[in-house]
C-alpha positions as CSV (number, residue, x, y, z in Angstrom):
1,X,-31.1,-4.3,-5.4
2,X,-30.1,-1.0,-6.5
3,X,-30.9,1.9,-3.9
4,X,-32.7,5.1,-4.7
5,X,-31.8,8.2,-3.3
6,X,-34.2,11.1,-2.9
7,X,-32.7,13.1,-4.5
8,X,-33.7,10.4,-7.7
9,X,-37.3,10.9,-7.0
10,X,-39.4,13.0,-8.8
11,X,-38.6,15.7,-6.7
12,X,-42.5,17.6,-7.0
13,X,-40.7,20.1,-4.1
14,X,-38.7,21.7,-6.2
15,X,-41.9,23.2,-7.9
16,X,-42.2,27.1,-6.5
17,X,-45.1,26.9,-4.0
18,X,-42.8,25.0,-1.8
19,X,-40.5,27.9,-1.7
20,X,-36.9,25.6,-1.8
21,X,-35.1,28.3,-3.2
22,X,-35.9,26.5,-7.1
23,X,-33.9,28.8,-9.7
24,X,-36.1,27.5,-12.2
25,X,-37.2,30.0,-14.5
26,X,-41.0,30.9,-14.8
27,X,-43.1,32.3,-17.4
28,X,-45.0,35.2,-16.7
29,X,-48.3,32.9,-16.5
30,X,-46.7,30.6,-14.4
31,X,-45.2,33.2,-12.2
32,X,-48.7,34.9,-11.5
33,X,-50.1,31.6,-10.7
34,X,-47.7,30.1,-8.4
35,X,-47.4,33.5,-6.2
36,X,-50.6,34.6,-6.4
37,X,-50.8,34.7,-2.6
38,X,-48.1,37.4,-2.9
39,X,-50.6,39.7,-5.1
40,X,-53.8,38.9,-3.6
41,X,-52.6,39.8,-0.1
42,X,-50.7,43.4,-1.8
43,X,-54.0,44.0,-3.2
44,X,-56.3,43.6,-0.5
45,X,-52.9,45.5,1.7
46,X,-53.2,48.0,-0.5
47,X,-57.2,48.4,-0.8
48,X,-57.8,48.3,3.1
49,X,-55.3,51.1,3.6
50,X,-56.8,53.3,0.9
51,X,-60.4,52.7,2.0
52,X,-60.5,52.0,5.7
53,X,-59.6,54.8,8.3
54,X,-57.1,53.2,10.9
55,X,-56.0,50.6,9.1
56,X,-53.0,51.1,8.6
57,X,-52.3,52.3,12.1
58,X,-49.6,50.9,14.3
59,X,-52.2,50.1,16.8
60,X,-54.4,48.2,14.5
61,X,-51.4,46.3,12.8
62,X,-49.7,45.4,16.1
63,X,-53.5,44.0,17.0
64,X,-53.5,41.9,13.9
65,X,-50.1,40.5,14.9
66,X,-51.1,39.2,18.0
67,X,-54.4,38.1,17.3
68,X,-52.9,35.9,14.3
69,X,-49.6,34.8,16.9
70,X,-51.6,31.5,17.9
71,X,-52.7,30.6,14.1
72,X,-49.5,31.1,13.0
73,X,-47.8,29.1,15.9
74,X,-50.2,26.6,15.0
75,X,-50.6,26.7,11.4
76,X,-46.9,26.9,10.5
77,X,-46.1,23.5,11.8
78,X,-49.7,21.7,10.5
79,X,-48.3,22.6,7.0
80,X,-45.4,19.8,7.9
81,X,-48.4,17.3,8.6
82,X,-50.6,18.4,5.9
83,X,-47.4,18.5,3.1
84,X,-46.8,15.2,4.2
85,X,-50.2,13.9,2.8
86,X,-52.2,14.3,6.3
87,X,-54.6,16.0,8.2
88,X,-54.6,17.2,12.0
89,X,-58.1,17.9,12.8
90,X,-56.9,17.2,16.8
91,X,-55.0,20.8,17.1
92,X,-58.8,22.1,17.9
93,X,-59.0,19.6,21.0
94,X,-55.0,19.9,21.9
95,X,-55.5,23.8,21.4
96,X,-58.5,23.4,24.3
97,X,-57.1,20.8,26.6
98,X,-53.4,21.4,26.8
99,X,-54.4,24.7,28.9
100,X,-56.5,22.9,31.3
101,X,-53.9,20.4,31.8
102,X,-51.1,23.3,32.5
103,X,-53.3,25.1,35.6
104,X,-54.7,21.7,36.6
105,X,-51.2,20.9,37.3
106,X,-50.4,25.0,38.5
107,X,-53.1,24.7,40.8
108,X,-52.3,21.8,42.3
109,X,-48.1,22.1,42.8
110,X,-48.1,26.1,42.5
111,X,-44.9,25.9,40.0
112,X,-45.7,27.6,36.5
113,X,-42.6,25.7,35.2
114,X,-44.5,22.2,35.5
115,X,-47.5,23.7,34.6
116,X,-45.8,24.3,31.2
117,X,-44.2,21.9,31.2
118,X,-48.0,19.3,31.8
119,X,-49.6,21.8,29.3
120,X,-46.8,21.1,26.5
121,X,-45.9,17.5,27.3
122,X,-50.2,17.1,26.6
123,X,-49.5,18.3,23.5
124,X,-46.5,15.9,22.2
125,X,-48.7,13.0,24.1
126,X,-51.4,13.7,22.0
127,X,-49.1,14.2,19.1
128,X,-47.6,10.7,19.2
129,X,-51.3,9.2,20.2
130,X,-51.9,10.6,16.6
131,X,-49.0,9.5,15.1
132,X,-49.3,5.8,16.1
133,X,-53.2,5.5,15.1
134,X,-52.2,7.2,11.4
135,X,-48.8,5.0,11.1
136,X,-49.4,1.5,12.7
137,X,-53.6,1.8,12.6
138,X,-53.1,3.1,9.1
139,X,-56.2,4.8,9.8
140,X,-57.0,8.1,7.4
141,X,-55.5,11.0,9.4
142,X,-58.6,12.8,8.8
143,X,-60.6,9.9,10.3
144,X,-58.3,9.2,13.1
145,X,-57.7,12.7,14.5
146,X,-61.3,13.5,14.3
147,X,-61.9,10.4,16.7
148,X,-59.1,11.5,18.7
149,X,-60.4,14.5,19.3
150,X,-63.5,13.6,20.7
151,X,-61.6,11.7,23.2
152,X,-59.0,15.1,24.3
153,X,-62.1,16.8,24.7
154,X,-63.1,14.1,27.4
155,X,-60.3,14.5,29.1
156,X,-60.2,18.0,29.6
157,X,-63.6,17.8,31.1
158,X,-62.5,15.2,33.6
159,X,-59.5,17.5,34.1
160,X,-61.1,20.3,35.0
161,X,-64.1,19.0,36.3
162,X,-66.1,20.9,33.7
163,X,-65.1,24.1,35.7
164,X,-63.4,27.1,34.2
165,X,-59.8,27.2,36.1
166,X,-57.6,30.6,36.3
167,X,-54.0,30.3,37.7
168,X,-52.7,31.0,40.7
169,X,-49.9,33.0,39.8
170,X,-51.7,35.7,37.6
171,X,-49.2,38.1,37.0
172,X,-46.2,35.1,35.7
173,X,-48.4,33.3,33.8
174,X,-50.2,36.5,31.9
175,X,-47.1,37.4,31.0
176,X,-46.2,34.5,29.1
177,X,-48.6,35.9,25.7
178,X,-49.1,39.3,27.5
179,X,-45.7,40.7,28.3
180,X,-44.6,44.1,25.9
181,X,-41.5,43.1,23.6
182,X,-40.2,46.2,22.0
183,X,-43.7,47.1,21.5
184,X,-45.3,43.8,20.3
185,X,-46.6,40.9,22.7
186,X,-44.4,38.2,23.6
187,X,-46.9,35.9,22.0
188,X,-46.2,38.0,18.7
189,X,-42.4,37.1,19.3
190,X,-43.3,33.8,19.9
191,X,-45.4,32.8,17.0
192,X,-42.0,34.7,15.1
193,X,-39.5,32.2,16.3
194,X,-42.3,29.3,15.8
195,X,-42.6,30.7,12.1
196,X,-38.8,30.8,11.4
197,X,-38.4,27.8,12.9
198,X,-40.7,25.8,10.8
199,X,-39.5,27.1,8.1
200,X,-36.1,26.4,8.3
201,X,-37.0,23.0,9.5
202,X,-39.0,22.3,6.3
203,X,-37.1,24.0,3.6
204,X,-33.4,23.9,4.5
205,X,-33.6,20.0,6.4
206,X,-32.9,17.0,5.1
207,X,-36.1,15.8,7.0
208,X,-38.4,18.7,5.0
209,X,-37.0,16.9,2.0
210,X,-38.4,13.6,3.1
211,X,-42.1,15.2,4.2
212,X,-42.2,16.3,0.3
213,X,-41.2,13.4,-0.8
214,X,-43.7,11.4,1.4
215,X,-46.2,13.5,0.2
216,X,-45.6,13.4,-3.2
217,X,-45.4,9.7,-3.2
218,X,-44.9,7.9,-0.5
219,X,-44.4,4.6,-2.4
220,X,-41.3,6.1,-4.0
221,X,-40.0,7.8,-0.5
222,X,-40.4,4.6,1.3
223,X,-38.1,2.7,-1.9
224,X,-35.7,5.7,-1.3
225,X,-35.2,4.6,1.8
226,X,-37.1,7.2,3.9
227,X,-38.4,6.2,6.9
228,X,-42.3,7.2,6.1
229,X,-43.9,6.4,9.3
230,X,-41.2,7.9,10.9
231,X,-41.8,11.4,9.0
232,X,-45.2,11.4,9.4
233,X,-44.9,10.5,13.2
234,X,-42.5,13.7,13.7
235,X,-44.9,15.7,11.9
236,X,-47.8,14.9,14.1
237,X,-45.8,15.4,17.1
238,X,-45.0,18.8,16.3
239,X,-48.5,19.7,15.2
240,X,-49.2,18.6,18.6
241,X,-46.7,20.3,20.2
242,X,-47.5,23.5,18.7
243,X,-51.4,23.2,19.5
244,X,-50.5,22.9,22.9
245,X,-48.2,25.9,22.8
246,X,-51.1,28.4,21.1
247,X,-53.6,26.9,23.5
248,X,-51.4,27.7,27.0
249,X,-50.8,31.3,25.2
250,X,-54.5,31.6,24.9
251,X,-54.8,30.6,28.3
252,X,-52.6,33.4,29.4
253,X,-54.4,36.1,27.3
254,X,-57.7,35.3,29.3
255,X,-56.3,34.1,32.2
256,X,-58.2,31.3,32.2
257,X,-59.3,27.6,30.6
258,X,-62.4,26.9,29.6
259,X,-63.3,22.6,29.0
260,X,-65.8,22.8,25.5
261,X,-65.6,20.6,22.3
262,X,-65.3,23.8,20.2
263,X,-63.6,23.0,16.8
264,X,-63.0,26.6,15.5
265,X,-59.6,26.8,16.2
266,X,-58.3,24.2,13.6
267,X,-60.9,25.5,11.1
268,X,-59.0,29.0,11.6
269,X,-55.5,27.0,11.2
270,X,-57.0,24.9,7.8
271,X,-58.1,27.8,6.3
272,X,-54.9,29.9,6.7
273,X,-53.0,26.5,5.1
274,X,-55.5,26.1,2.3
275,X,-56.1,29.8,1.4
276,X,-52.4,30.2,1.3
277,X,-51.9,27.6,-1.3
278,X,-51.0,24.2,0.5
279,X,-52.2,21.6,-1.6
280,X,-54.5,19.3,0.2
281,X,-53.3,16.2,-1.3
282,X,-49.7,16.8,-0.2
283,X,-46.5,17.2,-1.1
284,X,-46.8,20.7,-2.2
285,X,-46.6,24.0,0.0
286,X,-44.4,26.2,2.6
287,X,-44.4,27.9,5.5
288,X,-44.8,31.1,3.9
289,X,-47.6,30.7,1.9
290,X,-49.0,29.7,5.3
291,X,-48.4,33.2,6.8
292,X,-49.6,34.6,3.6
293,X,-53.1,32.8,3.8
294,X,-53.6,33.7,7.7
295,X,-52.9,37.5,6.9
296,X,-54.9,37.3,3.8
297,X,-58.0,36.1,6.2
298,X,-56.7,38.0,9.4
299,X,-56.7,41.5,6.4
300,X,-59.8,40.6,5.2
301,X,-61.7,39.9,8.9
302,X,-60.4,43.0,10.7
303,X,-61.4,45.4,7.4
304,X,-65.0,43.7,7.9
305,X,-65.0,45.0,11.2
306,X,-63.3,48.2,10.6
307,X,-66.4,48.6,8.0
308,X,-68.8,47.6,10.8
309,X,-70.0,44.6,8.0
310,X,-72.5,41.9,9.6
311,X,-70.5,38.9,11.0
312,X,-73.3,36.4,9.4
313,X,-71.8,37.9,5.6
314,X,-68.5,37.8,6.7
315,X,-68.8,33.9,7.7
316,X,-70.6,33.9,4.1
317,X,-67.4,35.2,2.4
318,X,-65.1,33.2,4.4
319,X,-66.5,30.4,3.6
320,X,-66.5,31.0,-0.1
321,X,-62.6,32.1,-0.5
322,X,-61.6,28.1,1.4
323,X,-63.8,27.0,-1.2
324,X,-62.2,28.6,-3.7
325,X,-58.9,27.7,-2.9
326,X,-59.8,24.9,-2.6
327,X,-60.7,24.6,-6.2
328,X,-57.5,26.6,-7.4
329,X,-55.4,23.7,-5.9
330,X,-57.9,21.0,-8.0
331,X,-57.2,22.9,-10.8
332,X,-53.9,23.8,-10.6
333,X,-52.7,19.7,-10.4
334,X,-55.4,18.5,-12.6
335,X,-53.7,21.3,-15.2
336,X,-49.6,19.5,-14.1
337,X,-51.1,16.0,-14.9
């Protein structure tokens, strides 16, 4: 039997919204098509500062920055499972419970290095949890990750003991998101390194190559000779992973953990992915679009309140740019086929 290398494969990632480096050349259609991220975030850049009084201040931007440093941290590595054909709807729960886990374990041995370490270990647990119900189960990832959520959520409030915990070493563990980095927050620099990571991970690896290529087809990936399960698997531990991360940096803003069954975190996280062009049905995006998307939204929020505009509208509008992104994507592969 002959063997099929990836590189055979009808290799949908070398298509310019998965930012590969692709030389191939565009036409001016297609170029304002595939990067209209880059223009729609300009424009609205470029609107906001014109319009809106302290916009464009150093104080308002370094605020942006760190309130998008957990999205990004978490986003940047969902694109990996959502480019690989899945969905991680867990990241809210992980986001939640990884926290309560680190000062469970702060509170009860007083060493912020094992309290990291419980918070972040959660995190790839609940990863791999993920991973195995999606690969062996072969349960829809959407499905499965909504069910396991429901189940992190119980264990936080058994962890906590539906209490709100605070560490014991205040001034270590605020530092952790809170400390001043050449005038941004650590958890700024952070969510950089996360961002840069991710992307080299999924653009200049030979395992990026494979989470296109599952995503695209998986049939053809898996007669390639990629390890599919094993792809996917990595993916959802590293959503995990990163969940966790944004979730103990949270943590460490408020100095606190709070045990709830909020799911607004991985709504935040979805839309940036979406809104900055990842295709929902996998096998197309990047990291950067990601970034994109969560400063198109993170723009678009902070000149609503800049303009003092009624938070029921701005959920309104919100709302209406996933859905049309959402549509774009539709569009833009039903036009391909």
């Amino acid at each position: 039997m002959t063997r099929i290398t990836t590189a055979q494969l009808p290799d949908s990632h070398r298509d310019p919204k998965h930012g590969d480096g692709s030389r191939r050349r565009l036409k001016p259609m297609e170029l304002l098509a595939d990067y209209a991220i880059i223009w729609v975030v300009l424009a609205l850049f470029v609107i906001l500062t014109v319009t809106t009084p302290n916009f464009l201040s150093s104080a308002n931007l370094r605020n942006i920055l760190d309130q998008q440093s957990l999205v990004l941290i978490a986003a940047s590595l969902a694109t990996i499972v959502m480019i690989s054909g899945g969905f991680d709807i867990s990241q809210g729960a992980v986001y939640v419970v990884a926290p309560l886990v680190a000062l469970g374990v702060e509170i009860q041995t007083g060493s912020l290095i094992l309290a990291l370490a419980a918070g972040l270990g959660f995190g790839v647990v609940a990863g791999a949890l993920n991973a195995g119900v999606v690969t062996v189960g072969r349960i829809n990832s959407f499905i499965a990750t909504l069910a396991t959520s429901f189940i992190f959520f119980g264990i936080g409030f058994i962890v906590s003991d539906r209490s709100i915990l605070r560490p014991l070493e205040r001034d270590a563990f605020g530092a952790l998101a809170r400390a001043d980095i050449g005038g941004i927050t650590s958890a700024t620099v952070i969510a950089i390194v996360v961002v840069i990571a991710s992307w080299f991970l999924l653009s200049q690896t030979r395992f990026g190559r494979q989470v296109y290529a599952v995503g695209g087809n998986p049939d053809a990936a898996r007669l390639a000779g990629v390890r599919v399960r094993w792809v996917i698997a990595t993916a959802f531990v590293l959503s995990g992973f990163a969940a966790a991360l944004a979730g103990v940096l949270r943590a460490s803003r408020t100095m606190s953990a709070t045990p709830s069954d909020d799911l607004h975190f991985v709504f935040d996280v979805i839309a940036a992915i979406v809104v900055g062009g990842t295709s929902i049905a996998g096998g197309e995006g990047s990291i950067w679009r990601t970034v994109l998307g969560a400063f198109f939204i993170a723009f678009m929020i902070n000149g609503f309140n800049l303009n003092q505009v009624d938070p029921i509208f701005q959920r309104i509008v919100q709302g209406g740019v996933i859905l049309l992104a959402v549509a774009i994507d539709s569009w833009s592969r039903s036009r391909r086929a």
